[in-house]
N, C-alpha and C positions, 0 to 999 in steps of 0.2 A: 552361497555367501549370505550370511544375515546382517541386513542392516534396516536400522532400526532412526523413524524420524518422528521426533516431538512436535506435534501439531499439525495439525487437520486445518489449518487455515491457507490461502490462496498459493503461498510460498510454500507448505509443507506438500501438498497435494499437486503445484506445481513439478516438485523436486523428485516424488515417486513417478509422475508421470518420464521424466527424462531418465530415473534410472533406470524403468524398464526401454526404453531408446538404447539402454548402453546394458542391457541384460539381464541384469535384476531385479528380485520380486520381491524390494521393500518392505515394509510392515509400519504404518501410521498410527501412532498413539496418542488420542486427544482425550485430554479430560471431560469435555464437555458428554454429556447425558445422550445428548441429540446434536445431528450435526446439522449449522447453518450458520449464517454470516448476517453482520450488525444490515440493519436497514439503512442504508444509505448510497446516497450515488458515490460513484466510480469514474474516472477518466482513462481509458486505454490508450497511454499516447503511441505513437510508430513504431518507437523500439521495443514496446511490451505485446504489441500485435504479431510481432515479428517474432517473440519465443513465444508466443501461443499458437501459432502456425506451424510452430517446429514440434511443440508437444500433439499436434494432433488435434484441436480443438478452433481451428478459425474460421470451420465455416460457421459450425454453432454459435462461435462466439458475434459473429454477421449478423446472423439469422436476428436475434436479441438487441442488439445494440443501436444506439442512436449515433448518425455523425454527424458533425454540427456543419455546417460550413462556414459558420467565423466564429469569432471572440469578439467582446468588445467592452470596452474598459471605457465605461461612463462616469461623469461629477455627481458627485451623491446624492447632490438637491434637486439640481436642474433636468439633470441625464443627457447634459451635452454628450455628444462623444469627443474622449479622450486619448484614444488609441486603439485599432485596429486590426485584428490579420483574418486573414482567409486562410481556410482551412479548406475550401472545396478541391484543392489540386494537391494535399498532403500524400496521394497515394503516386503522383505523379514525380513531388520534391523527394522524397520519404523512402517509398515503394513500400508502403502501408498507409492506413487508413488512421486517423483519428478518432477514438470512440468514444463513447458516455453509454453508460448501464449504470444497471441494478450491484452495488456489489456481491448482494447473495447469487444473483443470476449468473455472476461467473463462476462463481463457488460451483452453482450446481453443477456446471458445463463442466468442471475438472474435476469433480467427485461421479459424475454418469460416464466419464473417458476411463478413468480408475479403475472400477467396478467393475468396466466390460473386458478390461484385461486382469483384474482377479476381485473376484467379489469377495476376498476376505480381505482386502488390505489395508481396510483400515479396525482400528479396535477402539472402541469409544470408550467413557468411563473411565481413563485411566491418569491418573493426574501424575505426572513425573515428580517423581522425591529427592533423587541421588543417583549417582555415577559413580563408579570406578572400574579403573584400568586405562584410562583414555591415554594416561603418556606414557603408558609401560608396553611399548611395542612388540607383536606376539601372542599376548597375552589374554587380548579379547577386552571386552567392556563386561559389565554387569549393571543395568539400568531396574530400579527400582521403580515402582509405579504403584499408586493405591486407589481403590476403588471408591465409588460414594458406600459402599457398607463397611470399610475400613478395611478391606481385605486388601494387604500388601503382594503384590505379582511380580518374582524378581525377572528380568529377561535377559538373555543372556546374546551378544553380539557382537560382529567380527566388528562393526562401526555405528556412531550415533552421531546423528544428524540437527543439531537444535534449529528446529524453525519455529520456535513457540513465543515469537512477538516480543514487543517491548520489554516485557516484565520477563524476562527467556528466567526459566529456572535451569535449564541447561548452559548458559552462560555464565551465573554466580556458581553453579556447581564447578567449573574449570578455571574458569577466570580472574584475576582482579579487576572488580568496577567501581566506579566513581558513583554515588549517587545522582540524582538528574537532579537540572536545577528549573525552577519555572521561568518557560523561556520571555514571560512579557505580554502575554495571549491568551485570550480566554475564546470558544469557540461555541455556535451552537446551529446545530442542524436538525434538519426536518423533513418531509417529504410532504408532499401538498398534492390532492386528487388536481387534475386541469379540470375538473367540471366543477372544482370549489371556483374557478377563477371567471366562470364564465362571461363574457362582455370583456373579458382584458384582454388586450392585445398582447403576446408577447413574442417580440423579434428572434425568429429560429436561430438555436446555436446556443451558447454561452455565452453569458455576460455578466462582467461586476462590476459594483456603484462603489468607486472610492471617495474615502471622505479621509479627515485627517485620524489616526490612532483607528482607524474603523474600515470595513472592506466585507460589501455582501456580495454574492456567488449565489447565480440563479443557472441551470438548466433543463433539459429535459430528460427523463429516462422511460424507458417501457412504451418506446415508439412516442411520445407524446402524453403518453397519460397520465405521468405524473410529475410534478417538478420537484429536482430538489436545490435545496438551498443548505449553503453554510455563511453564517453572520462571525467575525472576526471582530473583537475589541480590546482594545488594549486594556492591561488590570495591573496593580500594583501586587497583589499576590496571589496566590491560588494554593491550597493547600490538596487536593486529593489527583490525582493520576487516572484518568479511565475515561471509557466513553460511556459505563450505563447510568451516569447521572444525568438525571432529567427536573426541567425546571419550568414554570408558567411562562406561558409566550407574553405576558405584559412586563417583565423583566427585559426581555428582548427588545421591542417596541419602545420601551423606554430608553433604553441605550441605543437605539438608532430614530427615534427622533430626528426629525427635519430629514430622511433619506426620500426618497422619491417614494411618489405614491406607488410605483408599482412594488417597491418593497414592501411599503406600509399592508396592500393587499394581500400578498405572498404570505406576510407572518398572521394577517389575521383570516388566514383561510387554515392556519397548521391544522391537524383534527386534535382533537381534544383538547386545544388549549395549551399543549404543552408539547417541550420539543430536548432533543438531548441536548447534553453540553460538556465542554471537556476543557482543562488548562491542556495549555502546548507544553511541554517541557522536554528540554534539551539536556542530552546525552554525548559527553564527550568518544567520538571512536573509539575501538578496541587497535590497539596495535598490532594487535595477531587475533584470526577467527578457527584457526586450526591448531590442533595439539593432538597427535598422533594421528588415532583414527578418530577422533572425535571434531567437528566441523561447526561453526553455526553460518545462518544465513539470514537475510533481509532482514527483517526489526531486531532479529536477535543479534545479527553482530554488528550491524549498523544504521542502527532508529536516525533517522531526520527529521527536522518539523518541515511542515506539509505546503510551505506556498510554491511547491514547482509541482506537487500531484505524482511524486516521483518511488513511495514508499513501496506501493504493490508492485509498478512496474522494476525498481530496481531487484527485489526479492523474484520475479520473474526472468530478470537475467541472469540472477542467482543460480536459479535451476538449470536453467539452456549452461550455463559456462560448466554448472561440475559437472551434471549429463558427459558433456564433451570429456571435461578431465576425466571422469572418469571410464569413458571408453577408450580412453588414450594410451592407459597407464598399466595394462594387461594385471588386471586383480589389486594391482598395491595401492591397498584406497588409502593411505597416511602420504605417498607419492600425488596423490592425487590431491586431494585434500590442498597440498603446500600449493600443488600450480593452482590449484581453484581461486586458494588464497591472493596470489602472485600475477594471478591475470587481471582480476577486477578491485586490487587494489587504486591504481589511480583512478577508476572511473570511479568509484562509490567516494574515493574523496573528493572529487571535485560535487558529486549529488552533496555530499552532506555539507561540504562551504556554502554552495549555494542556495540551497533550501534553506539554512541560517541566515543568511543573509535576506532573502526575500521578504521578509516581513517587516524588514525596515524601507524597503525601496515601494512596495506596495502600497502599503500604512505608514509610511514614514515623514512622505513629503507631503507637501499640501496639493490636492488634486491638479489644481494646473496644470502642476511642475510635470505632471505624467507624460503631459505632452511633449512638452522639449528635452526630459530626460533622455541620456542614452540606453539603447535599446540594449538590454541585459537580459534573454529571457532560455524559454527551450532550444526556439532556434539558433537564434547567436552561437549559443554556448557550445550548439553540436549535439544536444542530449535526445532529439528524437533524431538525429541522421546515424545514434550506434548501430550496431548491427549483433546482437550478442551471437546469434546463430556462425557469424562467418567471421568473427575478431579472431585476430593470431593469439594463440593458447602460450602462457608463457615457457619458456623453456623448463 
């Protein structure tokens, strides 16, 4: 059986790994030249630990990773603390660990697991153009792909899988979609050596300095050696979608003004001077992610904005749940497909209410207010106590 998945990023490379778990020897088509993932830190919260353990990759992903034992949510000037949790007994609450990495670091850990059970699966260079046959059952797909020398590569397959991010062109190719609106958020991150910071104290774990319309995110990745940071500001509009725009760190510095000094350090240690940057922009759900044999998953069929950290790991249960469906469903992957769809329908709605929401309750209030607010967050909600591996598959 040929099936056939768009994108080589953490969800597409996730999603081959579970369907060889359920038998099959998928085939990944990424337009990129060379494979690898944006520089930035990563958060693995429990329930993303949890299908990475199923795919095969958790001690690696161990071996690599930083676990924090707390969070803490400081005033932006003073660096009172503001609110609190321990993370040293998340393996305990959880039955998984909390992590922070490298995002390329886990990329590579699920591209060297691929590899070792078939070195051709994935095919690079190939940029998705077009689709058909997805709703004509029987009949097969026919997935179009072009080179960078413009050579068009038609492929032919019993299923296609879109895991190809925000911008899925596998999603406008089946779907009707709303265009995104900018969600209120402009965003800029960095990664900073620890030996640019040297003489600065910095409290193990993770922590952010809220302020009003404003919210900075500092931890550590690569065991300690490097930190990274995302800075959060509110903006009245934002015209372009992406993360490879990049811009001078005194733009930054100047929009967090009066933040504590150890922020002040942090951006002016960034290297070069300059650090990426991206508008947030929000995407209303897709009402259906399946249509025959044809499937999408994580950013491609349900993008969220980012203040729950919840985008990789939901595209990570993505893969553990169809894995399952489809070793369920003895070959009838459009059968499958529907329960993939059918199982992690309410959970992916409650991810994407609340990661829309969170940027008002974060940046929203005036720092105080953090503290006597009620507590609305991962744990409350129940969103690291999921279990993708062992949730009942829907009928």
């Amino acid at each position: 059986m040929n099936v056939v998945i768009v994108g080589a990023g953490i969800g597409g490379l996730a999603t081959a790994l579970a369907l060889h778990r359920a038998g099959l020897r998928p085939r990944v088509y990424e337009q990129a030249a060379m494979l690898g993932e944006v520089g930035a830190g990563l958060s693995v919260t429990p329930n993303a630990v949890k299908a990475l353990d199923w795919l095969g990759v958790g001690t690696a992903l161990r071996a690599i990773a930083d676990e924090p034992p707390q969070q803490l949510t400081c005033h932006f000037a003073s660096g009172e603390l503001l609110v609190g949790f321990d993370r040293s007994n998340t393996v305990l609450q959880y039955g998984a660990p909390y992590l922070q990495l490298h995002r390329a670091d886990l990329h590579q850990i699920l591209l060297e697991r691929l590899r070792a059970l078939d070195p051709d699966a994935v095919c690079t260079d190939r940029r998705f153009l077009s689709q058909t046959g997805a709703g004509s059952p029987g009949e097969g797909i026919r997935a179009d792909f072009i080179d960078g020398n413009g050579v068009v590569h038609a492929v032919s397959a019993d299923a296609l899988i879109g895991a190809d991010g925000l911008k899925s062109v596998v999603r406008e190719s089946a779907f009707a979609v709303t265009p995104p609106e900018f969600g209120g958020f402009v965003a800029w991150r960095g990664l900073v050596p620890r030996a640019a910071l040297e003489g600065r104290e910095l409290s193990p774990g993770s922590k952010v300095f809220a302020g009003p319309g404003r919210l900075f995110v500092r931890y550590p990745v690569r065991h300690g050696a490097l930190v990274n940071y995302v800075a959060f500001a509110r903006a009245e509009t934002w015209q372009r979608e992406g993360w490879s725009q990049t811009g001078a760190i005194e733009e930054t510095q100047r929009l967090f003004a009066g933040f504590h000094d150890e922020v002040q350090s942090i951006l002016a240690a960034t290297p070069g001077g300059r650090c990426h940057k991206w508008g947030l922009f929000a995407r209303e759900p897709l009402p259906r992610w399946a249509k025959g044999t044809l499937v999408l998953l994580g950013d491609a069929a349900h993008p969220m904005m980012p203040w729950f950290g919840q985008g990789a790991a939901s595209a990570l249960e993505d893969a553990v749940v169809l894995g399952r469906c489809v070793a369920s469903c003895n070959g009838e992957l459009a059968a499958a497909f529907r329960r993939f769809e059918a199982t992690r329908h309410a959970r992916v709605t409650l991810l994407h209410r609340e990661s829309g929401l969170g940027g008002e309750r974060l940046a929203g209030l005036h720092p105080e207010q953090l503290r006597d607010a009620p507590v609305r967050n991962e744990d409350s909600l129940g969103i690291f106590a999921h279990d993708p591996v062992n949730e009942e598959l829907a009928a």
